[in-house]
C-alpha positions, 0 to 999 in steps of 0.5 A: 500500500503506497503511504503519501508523504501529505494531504492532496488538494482536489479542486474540479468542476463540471458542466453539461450542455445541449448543443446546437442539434439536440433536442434533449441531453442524454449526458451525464457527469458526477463529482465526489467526495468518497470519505465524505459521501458528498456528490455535488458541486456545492464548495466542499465539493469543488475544493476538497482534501482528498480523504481517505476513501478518495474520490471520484468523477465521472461522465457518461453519454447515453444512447437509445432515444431521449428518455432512453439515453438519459436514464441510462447515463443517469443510472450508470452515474448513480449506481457506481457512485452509490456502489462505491459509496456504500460498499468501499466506504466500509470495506475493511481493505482501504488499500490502493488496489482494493479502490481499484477492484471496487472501481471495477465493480461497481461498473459491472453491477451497474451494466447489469442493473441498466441491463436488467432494468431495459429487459423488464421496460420494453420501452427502453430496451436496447438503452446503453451509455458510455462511462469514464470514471476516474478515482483517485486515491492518495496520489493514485489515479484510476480510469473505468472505461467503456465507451469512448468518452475520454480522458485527458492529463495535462502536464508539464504543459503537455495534454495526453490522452489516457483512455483508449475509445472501445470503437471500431475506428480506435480497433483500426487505428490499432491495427496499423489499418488507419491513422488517427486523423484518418480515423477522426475524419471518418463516417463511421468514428461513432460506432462503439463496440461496448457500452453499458446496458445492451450486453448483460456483461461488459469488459472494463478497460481499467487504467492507472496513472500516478498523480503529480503536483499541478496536474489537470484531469480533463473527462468529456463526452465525444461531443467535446472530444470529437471536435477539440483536439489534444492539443487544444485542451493544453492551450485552454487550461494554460488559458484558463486558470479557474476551472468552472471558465476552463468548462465553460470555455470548452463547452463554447469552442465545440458549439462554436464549431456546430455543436452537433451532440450534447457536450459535458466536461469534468475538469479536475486539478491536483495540488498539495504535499502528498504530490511530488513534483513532475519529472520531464522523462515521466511516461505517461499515457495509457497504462492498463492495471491489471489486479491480482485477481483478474479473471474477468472474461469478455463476452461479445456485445449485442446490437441496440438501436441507434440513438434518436436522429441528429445532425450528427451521428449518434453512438451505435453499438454493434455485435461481434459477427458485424464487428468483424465484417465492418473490420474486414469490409474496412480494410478491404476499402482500404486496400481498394483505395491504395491499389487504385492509386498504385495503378 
């Protein structure tokens, strides 16, 4: 169990917003003090020492329809909150690595619970969303991904993205098949490959990265992530130093482009004693953590229904046999597209 030389300060904020296009928003976000049992962004919230049972924020993008969508994320939200805050609160185990476990948990109870709710409520079935949550422990950061909504660290005057999308176009980039611009420009960069809800059972990407002094933690929906880029969020943190303008000034910039999806951030800074200071040779980025115990399995996920009609494009999920023949249907495209070119 890792002992940190002194109290870390938290200070965050969060915001959400419609944008330009839909008519309802089917975002959700959640900011907590986990040894306090506070969830809100009153003062003793947005200013914080993080105690001893951490903390935690969070957003999830529904899909499914209006009043689909939002329950969705609004249940995920509060399932994993309430898991964490009733369950790790008391648990006898307060270590690092414990949180984590917990962490991890609590997502797979939530996808079982928003699983079994749109089975018994045929007027939402096929419901799902996206989660990141990120923990923090001490000096010790975790990150429970489904989805693609993101994460973002900046440091050292540096964004970095933490999170990897569980989409078909992140799977292409992977295998060497597209790159990323390419795949940012692509028609199809809105089809994710798991969310919370459809499938009774989810593969949670659990992630880790060690906090230092003066770092800021960006998390957002796809409608933030997917028209401000990397380097844009490094400019607007250097840029703005309070963070409800930080969130606010995100939120502008993506509807100054069209806003065409319901856009929410989360942004968090870590200062204090218990943080040493960041070393420039420090890796940093995506890290899976792997727990001790980990015997979870990956079951293949099952189609839901595309969200309600928007200017752009909603999350879609897809199942295993369509994933596999959009994968190879891609690829071929791409062979097509080169040998033309070639000849």
């Amino acid at each position: 169990m890792r002992v940190t030389r002194g109290p870390v300060q938290v200070s965050v904020f969060g915001k959400t917003d419609l944008g330009r296009s839909r008519e309802h928003n089917e975002d959700t976000f959640l900011v907590a003090d986990l040894s306090t049992g506070n969830a809100s962004l009153h003062p003793e919230v947005r200013l914080h020492e993080v105690g001893p049972r951490g903390s935690l924020f969070m957003v999830a993008d529904g899909m499914g329809g209006a009043a689909a969508g939002e329950l969705a994320s609004a249940m995920a939200a509060d399932l994993i909150y309430r898991h964490l805050a009733t369950v790790w609160a008391a648990d006898d185990d307060a270590s690092p690595e414990r949180f984590a476990y917990r962490m991890r948990e609590a997502v797979e109870l939530a996808n079982q619970q928003i699983y079994a709710y749109a089975r018994e409520h045929p007027e939402v079935r096929g419901m799902g969303t996206t989660v990141t949550a990120a923990g923090v422990n001490g000096d010790d950061l975790y990150l429970a991904q489904i989805g693609d909504s993101r994460a973002y660290l900046v440091r050292n005057g540096e964004a970095i993205q933490l999170t990897k999308d569980q989409s078909l176009m992140q799977r292409l980039v992977d295998a060497g098949e597209l790159t990323e611009e390419e795949a940012e420009q692509s028609e199809r960069r809105n089809i994710i490959l798991q969310a919370l809800g459809p499938d009774p059972r989810v593969k949670v990407d659990l992630t880790h990265q060690t906090l230092r002094r003066g770092d800021t933690l960006i998390i957002c929906s796809d409608g933030l992530s997917g028209l401000v880029r990397r380097e844009e969020f490094r400019d607007m943190v250097a840029d703005h130093p309070e963070l409800s303008d930080l969130c606010a000034g995100l939120i502008d910039l993506a509807n100054e482009r069209g806003g065409p999806d319901n856009i929410t951030v989360v942004a968090a800074h870590f200062e204090g004693e218990g943080l040493p200071e960041p070393a420039e040779t420090e890796d940093v980025g995506y890290t899976v953590y792997e727990l001790p115990d980990d015997d979870a399995t990956e079951d293949d996920p099952v189609p839901a229904p595309a969200a309600a009609a928007a200017t752009a494009p909603p999350p879609t999920m897809i199942g295993s046999r369509t994933r596999a023949l959009l994968l190879m249907a891609a690829v071929l495209c791409l062979i097509a597209a080169l040998l033309a070119v070639w000849l």
